[in-house]
N, C-alpha and C positions, 0 to 999 in steps of 0.2 A: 506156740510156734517153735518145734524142734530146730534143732543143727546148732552150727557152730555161731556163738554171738561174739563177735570181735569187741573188745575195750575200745570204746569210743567216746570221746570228748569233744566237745564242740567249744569253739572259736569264735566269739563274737566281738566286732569293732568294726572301723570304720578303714578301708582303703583307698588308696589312689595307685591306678593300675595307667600309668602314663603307655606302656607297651604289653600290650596281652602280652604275646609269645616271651618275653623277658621275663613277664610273673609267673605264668606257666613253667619255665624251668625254673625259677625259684621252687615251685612247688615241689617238682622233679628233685630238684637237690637236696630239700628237706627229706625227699622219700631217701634218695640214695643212700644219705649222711645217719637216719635216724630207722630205716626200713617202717616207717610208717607209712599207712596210705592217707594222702591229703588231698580235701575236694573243697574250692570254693563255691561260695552260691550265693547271689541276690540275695539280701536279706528280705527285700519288698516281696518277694516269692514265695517266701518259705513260710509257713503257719506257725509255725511252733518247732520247738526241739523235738518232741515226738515223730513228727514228720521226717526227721533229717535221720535218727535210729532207728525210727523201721525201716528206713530203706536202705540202712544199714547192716540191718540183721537181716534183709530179705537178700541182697545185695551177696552176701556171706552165704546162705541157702543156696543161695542159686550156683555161684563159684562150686559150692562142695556136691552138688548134685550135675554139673557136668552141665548144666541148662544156660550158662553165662552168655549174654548177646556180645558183651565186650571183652578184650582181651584184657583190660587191666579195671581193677577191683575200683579205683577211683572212677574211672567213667561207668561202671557196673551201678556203684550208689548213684549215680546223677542220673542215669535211666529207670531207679525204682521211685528215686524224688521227684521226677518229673513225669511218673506214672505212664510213661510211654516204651516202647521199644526202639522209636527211629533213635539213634544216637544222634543226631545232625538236630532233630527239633529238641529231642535232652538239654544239648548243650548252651541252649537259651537261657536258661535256668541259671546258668555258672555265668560267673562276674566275667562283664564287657570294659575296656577303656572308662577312663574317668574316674571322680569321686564318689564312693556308694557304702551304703550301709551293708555289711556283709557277714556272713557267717561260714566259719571255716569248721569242716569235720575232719580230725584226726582219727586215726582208727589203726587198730593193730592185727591185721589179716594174717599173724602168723602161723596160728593155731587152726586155719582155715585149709580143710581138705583141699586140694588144687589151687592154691591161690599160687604157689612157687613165693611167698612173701615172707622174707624173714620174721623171726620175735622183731617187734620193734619197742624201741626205745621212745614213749609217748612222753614222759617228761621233756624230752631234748626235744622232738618234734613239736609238742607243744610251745614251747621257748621261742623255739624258731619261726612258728608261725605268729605267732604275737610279735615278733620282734619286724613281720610284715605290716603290721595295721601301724596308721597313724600316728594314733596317739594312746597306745596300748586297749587292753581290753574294756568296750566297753557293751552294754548290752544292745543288741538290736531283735532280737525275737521277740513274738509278741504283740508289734508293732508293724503287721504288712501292709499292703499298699491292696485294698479288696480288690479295686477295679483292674490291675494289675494280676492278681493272682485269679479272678473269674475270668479274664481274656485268656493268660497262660492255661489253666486248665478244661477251659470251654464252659463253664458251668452258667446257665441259664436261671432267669429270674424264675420259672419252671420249675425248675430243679430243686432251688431254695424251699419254695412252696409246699414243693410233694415231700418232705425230711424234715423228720423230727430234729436232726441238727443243723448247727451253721455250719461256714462258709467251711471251717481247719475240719469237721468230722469229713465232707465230701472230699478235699485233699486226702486225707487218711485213706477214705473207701480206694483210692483211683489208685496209692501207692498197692493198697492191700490188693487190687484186683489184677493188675498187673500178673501177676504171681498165675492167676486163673484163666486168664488170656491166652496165656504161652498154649 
């Protein structure tokens, strides 16, 4: 996979998001404070860390090739992690109200053709983001919730059958084909 690959670090622990829009600029404020870009997401969703960096390096391709569905690189990775293009179905993916297991992507889009994203400062945005979870880092990847991630992605008992891999390879194929769809 050519182009530009952003420094990316993932976030993993536990949240309580008592008002989306209040964590939501938290996030905003980390960007502002550190020019890093930050994306929460369901842990129960996500497959793997793998998962969360390709659609971070696809996410980065796509920005520097002019082909971006979103204006901002943050909601860009949450349309290739959620292998779709609606933004609106994407954002199912990214942490709702309540207590949840979650994972946060940090990422530094500054070296990214068109992204307009400063260098960012990944240690301090890192800091900052852990300094959101609960009871500091702790691991949630790994550990998804199948029936949860086969309703989010539509994947059929069918499907399972017909593939030589599980549940995290057809997550990967759906981020990877995303890219092929356009």
């Amino acid at each position: 996979m050519s182009g530009p690959t952003p420094e990316t670090r993932l976030v993993e622990g536990r949240l309580v998001v008592d008002d989306l829009d209040a964590f939501l600029a938290s996030l905003e404020s980390i960007r502002e404070e550190t020019g890093a870009v930050v994306q929460a997401f369901d842990a129960d969703r996500v497959v793997d860390g793998a998962h969360l960096r390709r659609a971070t390096r696809l996410a980065a391709r796509s920005i520097a090739r002019g082909e971006a569905v979103a204006r901002d690189p943050a909601v860009e990775i949450l349309v290739y992690a959620a292998g779709r293009r609606q933004i609106d179905r994407a954002l199912d993916l990214g942490v709702s109200s309540g207590e949840r297991r979650a994972v946060l992507v940090v990422a530094d889009f500054g070296g990214v053709p068109g992204s307009e994203c400063p260098v960012a400062d990944l240690e301090a945005a890192v800091e900052s983001v852990e300094g959101l979870l609960v009871s500091g880092p702790e691991p949630t990847l790994g550990e998804f919730d199948a029936g949860a991630v086969r309703d989010y992605y539509g994947v059929t008992d069918r499907e399972l059958d017909a593939t030589d891999g599980d549940l995290a390879d057809i997550v990967h194929e759906r981020v990877a084909l995303l890219d092929v769809e356009k």
